[in-house]
Backbone as a ProteinNet text record, in pm:
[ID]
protein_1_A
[PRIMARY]
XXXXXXXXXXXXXXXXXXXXXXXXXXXXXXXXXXXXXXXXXXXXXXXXXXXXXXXXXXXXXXXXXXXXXXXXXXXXXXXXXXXXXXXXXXXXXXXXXXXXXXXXXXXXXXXXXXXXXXXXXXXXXXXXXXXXXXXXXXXXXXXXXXXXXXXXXXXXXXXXXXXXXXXXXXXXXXXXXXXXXXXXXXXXXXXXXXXXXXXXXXXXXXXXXXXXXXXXXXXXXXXXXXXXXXXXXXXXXXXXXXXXXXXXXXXXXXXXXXXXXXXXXXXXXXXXXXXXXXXXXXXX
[TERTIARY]
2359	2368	2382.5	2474.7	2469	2375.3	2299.5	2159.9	2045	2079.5	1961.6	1992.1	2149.7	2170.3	2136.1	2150.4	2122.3	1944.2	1872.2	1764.3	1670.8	1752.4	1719.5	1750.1	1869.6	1920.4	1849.8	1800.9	1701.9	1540.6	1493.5	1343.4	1412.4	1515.9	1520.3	1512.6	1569.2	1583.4	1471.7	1358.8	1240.1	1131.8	1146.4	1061.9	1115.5	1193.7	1266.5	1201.7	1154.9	1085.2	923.2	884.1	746	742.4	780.4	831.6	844.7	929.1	996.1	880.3	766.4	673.5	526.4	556.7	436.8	488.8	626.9	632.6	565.4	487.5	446.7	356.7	261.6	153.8	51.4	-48.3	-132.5	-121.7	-145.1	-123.9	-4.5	129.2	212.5	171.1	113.7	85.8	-59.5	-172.5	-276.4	-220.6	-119.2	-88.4	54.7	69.9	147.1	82.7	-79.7	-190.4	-237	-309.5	-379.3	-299.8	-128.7	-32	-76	-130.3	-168.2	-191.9	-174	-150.4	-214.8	-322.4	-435.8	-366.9	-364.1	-343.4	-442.5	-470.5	-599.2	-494.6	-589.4	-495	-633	-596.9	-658.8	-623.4	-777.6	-746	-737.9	-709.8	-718.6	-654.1	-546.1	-466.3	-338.1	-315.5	-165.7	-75.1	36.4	154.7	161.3	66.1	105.5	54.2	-92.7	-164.1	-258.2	-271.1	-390.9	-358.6	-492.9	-435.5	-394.5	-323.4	-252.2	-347.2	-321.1	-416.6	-470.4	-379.2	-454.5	-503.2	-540.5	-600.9	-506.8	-369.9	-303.9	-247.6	-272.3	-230.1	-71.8	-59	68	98.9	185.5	263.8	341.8	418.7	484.2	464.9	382.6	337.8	301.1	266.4	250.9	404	501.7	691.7	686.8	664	747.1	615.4	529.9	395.8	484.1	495.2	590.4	717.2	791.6	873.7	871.3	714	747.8	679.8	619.5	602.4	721.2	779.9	942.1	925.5	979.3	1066.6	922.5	822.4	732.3	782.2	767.5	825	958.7	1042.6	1126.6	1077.5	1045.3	1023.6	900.8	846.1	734	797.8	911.9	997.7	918.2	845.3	681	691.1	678.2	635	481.1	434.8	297.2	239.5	115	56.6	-8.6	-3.2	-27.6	-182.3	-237.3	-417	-437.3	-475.2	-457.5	-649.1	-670.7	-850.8	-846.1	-947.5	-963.2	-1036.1	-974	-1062.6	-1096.2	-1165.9	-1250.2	-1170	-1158	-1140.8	-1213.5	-1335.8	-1454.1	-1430.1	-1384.7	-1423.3	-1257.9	-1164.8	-1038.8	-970.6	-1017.2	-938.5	-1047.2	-1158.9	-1291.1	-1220.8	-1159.9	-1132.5	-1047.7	-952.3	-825	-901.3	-979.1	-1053.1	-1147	-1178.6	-1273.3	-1185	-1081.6	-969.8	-1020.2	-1030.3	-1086.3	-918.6	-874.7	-709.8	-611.9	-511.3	-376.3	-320.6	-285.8	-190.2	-275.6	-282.1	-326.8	-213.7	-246.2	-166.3	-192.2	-97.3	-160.1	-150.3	-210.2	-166.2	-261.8	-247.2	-307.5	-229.1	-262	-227.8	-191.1	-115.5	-106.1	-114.7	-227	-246.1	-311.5	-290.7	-298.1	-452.1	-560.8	-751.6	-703	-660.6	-660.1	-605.7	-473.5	-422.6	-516.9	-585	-735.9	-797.1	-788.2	-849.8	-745.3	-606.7	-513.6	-382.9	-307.4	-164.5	-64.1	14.6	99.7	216.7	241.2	442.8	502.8	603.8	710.3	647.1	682.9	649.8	705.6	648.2	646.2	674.4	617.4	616.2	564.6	611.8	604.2	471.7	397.8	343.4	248.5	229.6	118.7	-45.9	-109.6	-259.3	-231.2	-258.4	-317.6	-386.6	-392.2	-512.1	-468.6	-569	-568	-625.5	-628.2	-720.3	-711.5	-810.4	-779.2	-685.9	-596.8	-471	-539.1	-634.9	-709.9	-771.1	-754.6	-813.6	-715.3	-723.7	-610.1	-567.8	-536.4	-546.9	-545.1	-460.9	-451.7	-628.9	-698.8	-778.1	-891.6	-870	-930.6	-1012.1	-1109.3	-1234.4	-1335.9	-1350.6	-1501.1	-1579.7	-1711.1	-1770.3	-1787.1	-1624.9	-1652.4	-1641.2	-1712.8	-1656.9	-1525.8	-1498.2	-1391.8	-1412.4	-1368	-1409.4	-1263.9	-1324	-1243.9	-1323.9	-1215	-1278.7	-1307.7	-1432.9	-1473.8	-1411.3	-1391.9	-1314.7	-1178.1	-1094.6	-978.9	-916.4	-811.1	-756.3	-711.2	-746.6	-756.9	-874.8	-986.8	-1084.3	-1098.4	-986.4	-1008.2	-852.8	-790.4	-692.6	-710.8	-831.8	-888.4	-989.7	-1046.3	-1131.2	-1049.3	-950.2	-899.2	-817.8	-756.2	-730.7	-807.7	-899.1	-1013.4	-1061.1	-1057.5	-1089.2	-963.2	-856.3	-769.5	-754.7	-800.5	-819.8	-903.5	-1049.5	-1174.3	-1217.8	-1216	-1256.1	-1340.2	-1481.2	-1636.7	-1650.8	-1643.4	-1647.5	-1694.1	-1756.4	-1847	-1754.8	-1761.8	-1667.7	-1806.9	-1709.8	-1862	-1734.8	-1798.1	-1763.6	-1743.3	-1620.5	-1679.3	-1571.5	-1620.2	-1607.1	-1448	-1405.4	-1292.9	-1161.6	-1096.6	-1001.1	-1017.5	-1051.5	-1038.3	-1200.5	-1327.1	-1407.8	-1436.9	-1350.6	-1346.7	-1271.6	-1174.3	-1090.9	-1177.4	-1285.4	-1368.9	-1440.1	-1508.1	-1545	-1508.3	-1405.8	-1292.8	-1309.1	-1294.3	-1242.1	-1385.6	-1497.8	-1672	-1687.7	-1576.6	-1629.1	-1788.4	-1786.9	-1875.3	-1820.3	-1670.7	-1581.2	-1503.8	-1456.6	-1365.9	-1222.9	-1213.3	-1099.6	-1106.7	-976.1	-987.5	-856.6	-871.3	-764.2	-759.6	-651.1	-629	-470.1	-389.5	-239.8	-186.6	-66.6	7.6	54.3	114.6	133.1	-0.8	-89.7	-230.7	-259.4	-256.9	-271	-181.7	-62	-26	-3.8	-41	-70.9	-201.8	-322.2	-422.2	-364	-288.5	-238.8	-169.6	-121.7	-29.9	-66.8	-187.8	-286.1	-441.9	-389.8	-474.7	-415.6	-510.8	-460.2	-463.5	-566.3	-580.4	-508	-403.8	-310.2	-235.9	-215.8	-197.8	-260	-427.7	-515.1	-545.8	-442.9	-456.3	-310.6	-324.9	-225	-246.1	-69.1	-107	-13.6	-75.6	-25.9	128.5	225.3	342.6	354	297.8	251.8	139.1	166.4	78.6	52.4	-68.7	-158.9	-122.8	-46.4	-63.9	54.9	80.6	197.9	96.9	166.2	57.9	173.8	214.4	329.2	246.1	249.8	214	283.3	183.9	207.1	146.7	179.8	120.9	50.5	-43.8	-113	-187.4	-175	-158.6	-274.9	-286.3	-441.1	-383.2	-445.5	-395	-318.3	-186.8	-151.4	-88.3	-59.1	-16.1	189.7	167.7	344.8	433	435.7	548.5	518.6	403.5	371.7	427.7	359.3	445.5	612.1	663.7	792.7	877.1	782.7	867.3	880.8	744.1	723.7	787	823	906.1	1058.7	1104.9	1250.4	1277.7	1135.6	1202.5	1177.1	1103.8	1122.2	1186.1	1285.7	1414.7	1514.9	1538	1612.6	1576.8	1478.6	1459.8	1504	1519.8	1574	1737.7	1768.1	1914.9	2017.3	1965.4	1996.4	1943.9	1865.9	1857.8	1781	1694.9	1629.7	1514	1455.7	1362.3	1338.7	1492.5	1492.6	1419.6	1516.5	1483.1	1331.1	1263.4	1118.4	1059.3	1092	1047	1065.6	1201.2	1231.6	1128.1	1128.4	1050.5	887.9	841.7	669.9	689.6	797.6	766.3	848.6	1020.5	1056.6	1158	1128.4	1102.7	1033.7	912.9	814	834.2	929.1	911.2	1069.6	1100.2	1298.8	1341	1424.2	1563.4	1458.6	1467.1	1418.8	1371.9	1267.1	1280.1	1363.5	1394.7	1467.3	1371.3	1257.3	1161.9	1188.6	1168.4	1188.2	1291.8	1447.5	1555.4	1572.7	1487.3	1513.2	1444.6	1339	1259.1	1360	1405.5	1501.4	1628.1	1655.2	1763.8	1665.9	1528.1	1471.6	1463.8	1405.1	1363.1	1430	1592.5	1676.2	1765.1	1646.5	1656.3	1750.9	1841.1	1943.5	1872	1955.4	1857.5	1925.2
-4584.6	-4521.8	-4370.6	-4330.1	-4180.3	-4084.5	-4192.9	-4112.6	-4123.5	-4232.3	-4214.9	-4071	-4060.9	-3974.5	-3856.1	-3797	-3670.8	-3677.3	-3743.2	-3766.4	-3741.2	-3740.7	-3695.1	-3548.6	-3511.8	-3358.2	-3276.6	-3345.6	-3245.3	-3231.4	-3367	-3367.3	-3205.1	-3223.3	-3178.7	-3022.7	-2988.4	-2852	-2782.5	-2890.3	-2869	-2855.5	-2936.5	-2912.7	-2742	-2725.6	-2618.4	-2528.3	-2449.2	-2307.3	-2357.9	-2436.2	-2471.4	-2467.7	-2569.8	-2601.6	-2464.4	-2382.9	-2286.4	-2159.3	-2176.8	-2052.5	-2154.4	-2283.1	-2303.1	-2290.9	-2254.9	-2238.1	-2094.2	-2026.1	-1918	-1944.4	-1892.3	-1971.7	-1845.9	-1856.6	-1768.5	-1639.1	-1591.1	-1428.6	-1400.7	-1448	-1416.8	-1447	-1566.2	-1598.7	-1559.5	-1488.4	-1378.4	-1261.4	-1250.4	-1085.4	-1134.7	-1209.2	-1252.7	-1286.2	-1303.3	-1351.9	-1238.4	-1142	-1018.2	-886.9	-910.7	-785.7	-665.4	-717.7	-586.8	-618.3	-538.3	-596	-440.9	-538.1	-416.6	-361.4	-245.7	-192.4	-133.8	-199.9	-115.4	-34.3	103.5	150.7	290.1	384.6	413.3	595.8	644.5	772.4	910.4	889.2	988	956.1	882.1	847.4	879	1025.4	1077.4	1110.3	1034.4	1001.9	926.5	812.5	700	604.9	686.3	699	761.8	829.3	975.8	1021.8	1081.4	1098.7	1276.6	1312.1	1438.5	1512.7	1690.8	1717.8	1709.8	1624.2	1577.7	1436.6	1382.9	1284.7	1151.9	1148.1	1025.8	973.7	842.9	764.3	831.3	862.9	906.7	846.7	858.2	861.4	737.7	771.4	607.2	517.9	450.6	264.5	264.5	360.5	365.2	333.7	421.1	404.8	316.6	223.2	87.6	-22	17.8	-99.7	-59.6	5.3	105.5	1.1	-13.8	-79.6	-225.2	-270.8	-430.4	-450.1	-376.1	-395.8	-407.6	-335.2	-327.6	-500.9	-525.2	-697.8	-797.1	-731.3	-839.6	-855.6	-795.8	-740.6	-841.8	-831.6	-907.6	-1070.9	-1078.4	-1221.1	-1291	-1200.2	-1241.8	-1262.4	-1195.8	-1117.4	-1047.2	-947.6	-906.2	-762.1	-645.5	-518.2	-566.9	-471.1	-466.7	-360.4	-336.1	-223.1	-229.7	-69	-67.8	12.3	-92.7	-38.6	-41.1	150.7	164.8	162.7	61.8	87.5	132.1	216.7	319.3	189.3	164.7	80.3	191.3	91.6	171.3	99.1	109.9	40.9	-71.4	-40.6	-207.3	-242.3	-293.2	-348.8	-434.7	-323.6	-351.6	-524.9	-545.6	-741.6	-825.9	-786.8	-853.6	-833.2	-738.9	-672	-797.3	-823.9	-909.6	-1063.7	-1057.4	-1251.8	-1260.2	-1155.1	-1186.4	-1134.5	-1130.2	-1119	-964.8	-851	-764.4	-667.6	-689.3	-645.8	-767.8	-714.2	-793.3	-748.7	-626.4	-619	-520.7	-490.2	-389.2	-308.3	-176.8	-67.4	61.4	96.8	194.1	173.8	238.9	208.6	120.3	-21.8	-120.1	-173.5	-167.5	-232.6	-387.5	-486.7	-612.5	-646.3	-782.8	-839.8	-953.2	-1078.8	-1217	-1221.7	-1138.6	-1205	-1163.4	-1045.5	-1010.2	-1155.8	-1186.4	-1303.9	-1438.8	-1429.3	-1548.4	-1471.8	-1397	-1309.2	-1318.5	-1224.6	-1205.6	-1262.7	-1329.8	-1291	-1109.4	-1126	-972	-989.3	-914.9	-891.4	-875.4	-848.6	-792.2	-638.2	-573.9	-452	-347.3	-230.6	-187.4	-55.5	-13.8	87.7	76	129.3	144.3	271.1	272.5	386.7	376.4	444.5	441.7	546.2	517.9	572.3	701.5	805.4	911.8	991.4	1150.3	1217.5	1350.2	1387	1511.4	1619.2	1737.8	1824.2	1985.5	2093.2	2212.2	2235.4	2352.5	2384.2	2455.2	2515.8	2611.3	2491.3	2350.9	2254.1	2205.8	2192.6	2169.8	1983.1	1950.6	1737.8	1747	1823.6	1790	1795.6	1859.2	1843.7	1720.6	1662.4	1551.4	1461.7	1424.7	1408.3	1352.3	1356.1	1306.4	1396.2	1346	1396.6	1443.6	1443.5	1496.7	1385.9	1444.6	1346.5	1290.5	1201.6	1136.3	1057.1	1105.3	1019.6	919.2	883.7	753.7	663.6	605.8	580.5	425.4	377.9	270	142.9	37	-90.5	-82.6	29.9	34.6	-4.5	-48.6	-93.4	-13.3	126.2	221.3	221	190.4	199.2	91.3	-38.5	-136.9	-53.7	20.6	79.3	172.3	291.9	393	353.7	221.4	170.1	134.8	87.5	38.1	170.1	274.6	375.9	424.8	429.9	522.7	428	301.2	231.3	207.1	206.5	216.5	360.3	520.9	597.7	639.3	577.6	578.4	695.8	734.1	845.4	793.3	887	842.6	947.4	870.5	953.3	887.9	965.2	944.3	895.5	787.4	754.3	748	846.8	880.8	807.2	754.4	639.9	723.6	749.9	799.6	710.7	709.4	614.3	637.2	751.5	766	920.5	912.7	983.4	1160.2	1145.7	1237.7	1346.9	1247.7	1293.3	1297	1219.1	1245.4	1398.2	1403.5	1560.2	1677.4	1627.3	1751.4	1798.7	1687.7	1683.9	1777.8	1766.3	1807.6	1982.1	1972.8	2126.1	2238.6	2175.2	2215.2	2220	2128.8	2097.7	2030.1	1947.6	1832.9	1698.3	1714.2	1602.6	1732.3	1670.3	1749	1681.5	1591.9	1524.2	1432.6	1359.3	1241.4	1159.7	1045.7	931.2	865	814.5	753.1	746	682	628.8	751.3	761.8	925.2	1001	899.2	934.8	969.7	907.7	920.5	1097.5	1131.3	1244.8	1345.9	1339.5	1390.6	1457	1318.1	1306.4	1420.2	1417.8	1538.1	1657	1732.1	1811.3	1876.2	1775.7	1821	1894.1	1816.2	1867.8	1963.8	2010.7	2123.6	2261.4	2331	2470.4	2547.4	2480.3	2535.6	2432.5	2356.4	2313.3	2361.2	2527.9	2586.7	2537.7	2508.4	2527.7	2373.9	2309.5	2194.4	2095.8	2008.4	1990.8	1844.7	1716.5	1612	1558.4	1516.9	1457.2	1362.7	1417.9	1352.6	1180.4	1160.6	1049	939.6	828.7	711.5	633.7	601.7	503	375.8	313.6	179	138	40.4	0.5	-37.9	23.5	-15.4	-70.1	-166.7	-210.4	-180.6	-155.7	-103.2	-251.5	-346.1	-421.8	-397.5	-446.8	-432.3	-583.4	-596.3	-776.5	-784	-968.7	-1006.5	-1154.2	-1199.3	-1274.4	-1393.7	-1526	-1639.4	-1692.5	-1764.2	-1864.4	-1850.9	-1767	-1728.9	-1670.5	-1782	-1791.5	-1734.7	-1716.8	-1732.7	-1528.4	-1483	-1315.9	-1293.5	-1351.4	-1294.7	-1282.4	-1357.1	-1343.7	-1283.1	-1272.7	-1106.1	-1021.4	-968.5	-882.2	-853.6	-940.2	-962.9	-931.9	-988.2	-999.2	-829.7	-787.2	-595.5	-520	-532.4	-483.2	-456.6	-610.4	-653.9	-588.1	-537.3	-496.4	-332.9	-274.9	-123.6	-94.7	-188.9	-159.2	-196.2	-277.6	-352.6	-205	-154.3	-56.2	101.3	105.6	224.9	295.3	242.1	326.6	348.6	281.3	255.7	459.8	475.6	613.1	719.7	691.8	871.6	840.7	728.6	738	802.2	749.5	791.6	1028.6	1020.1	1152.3	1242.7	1200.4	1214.4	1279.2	1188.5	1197.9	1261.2	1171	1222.3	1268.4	1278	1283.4	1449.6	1500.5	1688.1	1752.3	1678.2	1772.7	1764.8	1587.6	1518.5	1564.1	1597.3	1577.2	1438.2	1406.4	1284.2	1184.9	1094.1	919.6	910.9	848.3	825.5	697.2	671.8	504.4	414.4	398.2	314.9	293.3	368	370.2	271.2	346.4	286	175.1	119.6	-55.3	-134.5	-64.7	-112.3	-168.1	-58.8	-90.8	-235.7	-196.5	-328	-434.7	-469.1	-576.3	-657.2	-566.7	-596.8	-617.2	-591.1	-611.2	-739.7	-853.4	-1010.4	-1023.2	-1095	-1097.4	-1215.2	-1233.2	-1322.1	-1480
-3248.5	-3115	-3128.2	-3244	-3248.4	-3299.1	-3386.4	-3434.8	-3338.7	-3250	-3150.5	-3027.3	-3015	-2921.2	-3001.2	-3146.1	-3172	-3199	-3184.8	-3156.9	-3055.9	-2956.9	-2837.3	-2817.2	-2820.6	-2822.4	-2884.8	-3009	-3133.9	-3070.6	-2993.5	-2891	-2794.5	-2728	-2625.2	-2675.2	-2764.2	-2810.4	-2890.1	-2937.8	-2977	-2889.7	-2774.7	-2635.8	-2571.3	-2568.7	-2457.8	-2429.8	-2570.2	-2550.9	-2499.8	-2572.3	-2468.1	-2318.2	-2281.8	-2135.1	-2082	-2112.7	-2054.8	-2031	-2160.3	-2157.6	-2070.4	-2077.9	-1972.9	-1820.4	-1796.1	-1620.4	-1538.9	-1656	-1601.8	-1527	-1457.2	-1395.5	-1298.3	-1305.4	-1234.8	-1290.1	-1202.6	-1297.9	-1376.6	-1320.6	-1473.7	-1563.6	-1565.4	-1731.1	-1782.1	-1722.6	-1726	-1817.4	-1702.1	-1752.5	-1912.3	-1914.1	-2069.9	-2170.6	-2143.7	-2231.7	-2241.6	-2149	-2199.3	-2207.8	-2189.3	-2184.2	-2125.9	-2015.3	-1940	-1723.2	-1677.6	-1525.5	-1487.6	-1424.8	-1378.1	-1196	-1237.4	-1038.7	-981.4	-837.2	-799.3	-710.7	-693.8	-594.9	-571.1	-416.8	-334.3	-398.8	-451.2	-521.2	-416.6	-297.7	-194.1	-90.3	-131.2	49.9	-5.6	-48	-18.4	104	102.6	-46.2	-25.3	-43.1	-61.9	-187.7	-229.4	-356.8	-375	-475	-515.7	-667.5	-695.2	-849.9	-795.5	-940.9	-932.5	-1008.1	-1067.8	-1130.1	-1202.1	-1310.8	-1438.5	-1392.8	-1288.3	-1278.6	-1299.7	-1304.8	-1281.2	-1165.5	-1128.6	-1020.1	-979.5	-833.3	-793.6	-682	-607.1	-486.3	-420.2	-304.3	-303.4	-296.8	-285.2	-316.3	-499.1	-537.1	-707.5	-744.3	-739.7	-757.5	-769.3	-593.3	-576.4	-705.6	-722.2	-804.2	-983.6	-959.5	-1102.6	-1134.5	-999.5	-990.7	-1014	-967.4	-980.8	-1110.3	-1171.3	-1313.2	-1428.8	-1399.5	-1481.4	-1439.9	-1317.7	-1283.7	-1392.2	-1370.6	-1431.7	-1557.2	-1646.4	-1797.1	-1809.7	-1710.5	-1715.1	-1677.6	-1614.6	-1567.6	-1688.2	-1755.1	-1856.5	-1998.4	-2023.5	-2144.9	-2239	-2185.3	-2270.8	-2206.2	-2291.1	-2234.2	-2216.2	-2093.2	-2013.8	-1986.7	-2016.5	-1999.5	-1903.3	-1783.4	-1706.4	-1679.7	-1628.2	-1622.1	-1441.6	-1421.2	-1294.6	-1244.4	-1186.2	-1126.4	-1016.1	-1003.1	-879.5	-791.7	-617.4	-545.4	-424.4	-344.3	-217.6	-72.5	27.9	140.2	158.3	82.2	129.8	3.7	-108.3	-211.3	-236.7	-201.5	-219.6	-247.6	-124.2	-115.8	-197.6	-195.4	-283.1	-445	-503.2	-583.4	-643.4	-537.9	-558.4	-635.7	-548	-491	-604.4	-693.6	-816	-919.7	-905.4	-1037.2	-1130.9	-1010.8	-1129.2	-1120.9	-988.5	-987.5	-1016.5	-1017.1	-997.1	-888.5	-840.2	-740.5	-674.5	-568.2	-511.3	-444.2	-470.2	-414.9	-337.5	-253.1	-132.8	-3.1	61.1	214.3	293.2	244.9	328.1	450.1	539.6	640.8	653.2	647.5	666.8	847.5	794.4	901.8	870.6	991.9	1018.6	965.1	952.6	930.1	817	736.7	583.9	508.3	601	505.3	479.6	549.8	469	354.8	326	205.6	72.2	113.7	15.5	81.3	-29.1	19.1	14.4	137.4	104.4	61.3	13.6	-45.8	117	65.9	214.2	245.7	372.5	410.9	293.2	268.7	155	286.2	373.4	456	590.5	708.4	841.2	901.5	988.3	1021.1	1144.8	1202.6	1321.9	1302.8	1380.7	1367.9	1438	1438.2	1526.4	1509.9	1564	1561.3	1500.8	1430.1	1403	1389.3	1449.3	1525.7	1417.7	1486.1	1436.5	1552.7	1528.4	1617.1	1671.2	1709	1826.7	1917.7	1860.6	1981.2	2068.5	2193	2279.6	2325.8	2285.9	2274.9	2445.5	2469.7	2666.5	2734.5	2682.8	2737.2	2717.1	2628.6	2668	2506.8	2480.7	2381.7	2473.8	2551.8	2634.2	2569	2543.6	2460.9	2298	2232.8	2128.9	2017.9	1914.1	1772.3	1735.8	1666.8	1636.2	1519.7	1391.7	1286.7	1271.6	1155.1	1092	1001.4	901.9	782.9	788.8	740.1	758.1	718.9	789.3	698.7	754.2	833.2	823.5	1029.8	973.1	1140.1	1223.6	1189.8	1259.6	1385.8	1314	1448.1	1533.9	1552.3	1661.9	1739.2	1699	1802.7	1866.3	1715.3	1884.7	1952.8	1939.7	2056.2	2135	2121.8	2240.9	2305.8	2245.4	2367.5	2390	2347.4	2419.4	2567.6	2540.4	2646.8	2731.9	2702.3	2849.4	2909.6	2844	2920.6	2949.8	2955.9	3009.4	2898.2	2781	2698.4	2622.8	2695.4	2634.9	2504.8	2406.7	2237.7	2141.9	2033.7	1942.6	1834.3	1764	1677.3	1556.3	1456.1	1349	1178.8	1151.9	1026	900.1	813.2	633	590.5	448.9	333.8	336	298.8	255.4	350.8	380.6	461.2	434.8	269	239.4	270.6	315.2	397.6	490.6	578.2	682.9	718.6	620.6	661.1	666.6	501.5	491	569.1	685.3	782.3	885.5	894.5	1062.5	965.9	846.7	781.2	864.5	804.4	820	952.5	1067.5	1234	1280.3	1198.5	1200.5	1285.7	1302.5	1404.7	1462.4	1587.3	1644	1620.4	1595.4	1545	1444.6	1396.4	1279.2	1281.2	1313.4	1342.8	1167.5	1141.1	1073.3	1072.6	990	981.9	979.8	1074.6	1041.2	897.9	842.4	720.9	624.2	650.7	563.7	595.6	712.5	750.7	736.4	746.9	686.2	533.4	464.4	327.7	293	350.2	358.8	343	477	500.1	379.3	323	207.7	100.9	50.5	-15.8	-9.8	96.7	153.6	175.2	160	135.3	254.3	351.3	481.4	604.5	539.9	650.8	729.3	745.1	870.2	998.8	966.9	1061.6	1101.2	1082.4	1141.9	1209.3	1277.3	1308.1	1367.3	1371.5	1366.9	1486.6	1574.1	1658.2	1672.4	1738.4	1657.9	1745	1842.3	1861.2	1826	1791.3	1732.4	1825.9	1825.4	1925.6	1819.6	1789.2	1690.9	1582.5	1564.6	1459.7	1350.3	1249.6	1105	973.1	1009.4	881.3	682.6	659.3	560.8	403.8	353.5	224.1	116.3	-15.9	-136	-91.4	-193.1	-196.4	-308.5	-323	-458.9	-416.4	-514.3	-492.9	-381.5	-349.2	-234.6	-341.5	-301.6	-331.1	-462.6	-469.8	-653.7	-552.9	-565.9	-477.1	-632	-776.5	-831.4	-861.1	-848	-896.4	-752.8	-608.7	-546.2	-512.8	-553.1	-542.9	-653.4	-782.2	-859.1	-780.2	-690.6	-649.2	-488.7	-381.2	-332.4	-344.8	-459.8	-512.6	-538.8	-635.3	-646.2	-563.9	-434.2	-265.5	-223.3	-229.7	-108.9	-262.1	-368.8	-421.2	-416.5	-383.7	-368.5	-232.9	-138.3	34.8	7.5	-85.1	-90.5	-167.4	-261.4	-340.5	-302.8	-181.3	-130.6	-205.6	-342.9	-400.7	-345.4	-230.4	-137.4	-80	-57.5	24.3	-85.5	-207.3	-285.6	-339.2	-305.7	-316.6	-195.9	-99	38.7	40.8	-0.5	-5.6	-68.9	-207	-325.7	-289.1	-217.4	-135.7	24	99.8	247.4	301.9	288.8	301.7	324.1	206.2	204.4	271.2	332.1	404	604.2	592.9	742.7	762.8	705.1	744.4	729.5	807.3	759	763	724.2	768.6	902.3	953	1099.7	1108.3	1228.5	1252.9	1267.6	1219.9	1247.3	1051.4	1008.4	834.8	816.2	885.8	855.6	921.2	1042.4	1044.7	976.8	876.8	748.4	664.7	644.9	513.1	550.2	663.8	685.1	715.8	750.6	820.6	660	563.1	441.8	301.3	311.3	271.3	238	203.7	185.5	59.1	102.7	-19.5	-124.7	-259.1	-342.1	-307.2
[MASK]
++++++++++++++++++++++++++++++++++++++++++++++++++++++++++++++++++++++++++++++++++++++++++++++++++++++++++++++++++++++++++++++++++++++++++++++++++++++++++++++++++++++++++++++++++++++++++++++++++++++++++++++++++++++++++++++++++++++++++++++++++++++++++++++++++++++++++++++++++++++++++++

């Protein structure tokens, strides 16, 4: 009886580490096989992601993707190398769904049609759509008639269709690839204006040298909750990534990122930020 019981104890302690390295599953265990966790992320939508001058991935959704790589490392017990791919607005969730990313990063918008495409993490950031003009243009007077860009693919242009249609404002809504041509646009006066997420615009501004001569509407036509996202159904990557969210809002390190990118240039937190942080602040 006692050699059968240490018989068992000796199976059990010879099984353990197997067992234990097959509960990885989907992309954890991808990224523990090829030690590397690809990020797509958006090279012109500062501060939220853009490369800097030497050409490396920056700004806050990079931090917090920064951040859930550390928890991966942990949850894998494997250092991971981080491989950042430049995506587009149209290629982005396709990106996810043919496994050429792992996580996507930047200022995507979450919403109910995307989630047939990708799953999202928790809100990563808060923001609204608006407009932004040269400061010699007067917003009171109107856009009947004038241009209005905005960048293609993004949920920006089903909200300025719709104000434009509850204040009867007949305008040219002219399409570019990316935010950062649409600005070039507005710079040349090829648009008379350019909608996209406030923060996105602002983010321009930042990085422009002639941001005197422009200026951003401190009202938003739109709520734009802002997620990272990770392929369908891969429930165990999303909830690393989850778990170091609700621990960057729980630990407040959420803010000196926010500070870090937007926060020096906007003043204090808005309270739309700070009911982020408590909404998203899921204990473990």
């Amino acid at each position: 009886m006692v050699k059968n019981t240490m018989l068992i104890c000796l199976s059990i302690l010879f099984f353990a580490a197997p067992l234990a390295a097959q509960e990885l599953t989907g992309t954890l265990a991808q990224i523990k096989k090829s030690g590397a966790i690809r990020i797509g992320y958006r090279t012109s939508e500062p501060p939220m992601s853009f490369q800097d001058d030497k050409k490396n991935p920056v700004g806050y959704s990079i931090d917090v993707c920064d951040a859930i790589v550390e928890a991966v490392e942990k949850e894998i017990g494997a250092d991971v190398k981080t491989k950042y791919v430049p995506i587009t607005a149209k290629n982005r969730f396709q990106s996810l769904a043919d496994n050429k990313i792992d996580l996507l990063c930047g200022s995507t918008t979450k919403t109910l049609s995307r989630a047939k495409i990708v799953d999202f993490t928790q809100l990563t950031f808060v923001t609204g759509a608006a407009l932004m003009t040269p400061v010699k243009t007067a917003p009171s007077a109107g856009f009947d008639g004038k241009k209005i860009g905005v960048v293609k693919g993004s949920t920006t242009i089903d909200a300025l269709q719709e104000i434009m249609k509850e204040t009867s404002t007949q305008a040219e809504i002219t399409l570019f690839k990316s935010a950062g041509a649409g600005f070039k646009a507005l710079r040349k006066g090829t648009i008379d204006a350019f909608a996209a997420d406030q923060i996105v615009l602002i983010g321009l501004l930042l990085k422009s040298p002639t941001q005197r001569g422009f200026t951003v509407d401190s009202n938003v036509f739109s709520f734009e909750p802002f997620a990272l996202a990770v392929r369908r159904n891969d429930a165990d990557f999303r909830l690393v990534a989850d778990r170091e969210i609700s621990e960057l809002y729980r630990s407040k390190k959420i803010v000196a990122i926010y500070e870090k990118w937007i926060g020096k240039f906007t003043g204090q937190t808005p309270p739309l930020f700070q009911a982020l942080i408590k909404l998203n602040a899921t204990p473990e």
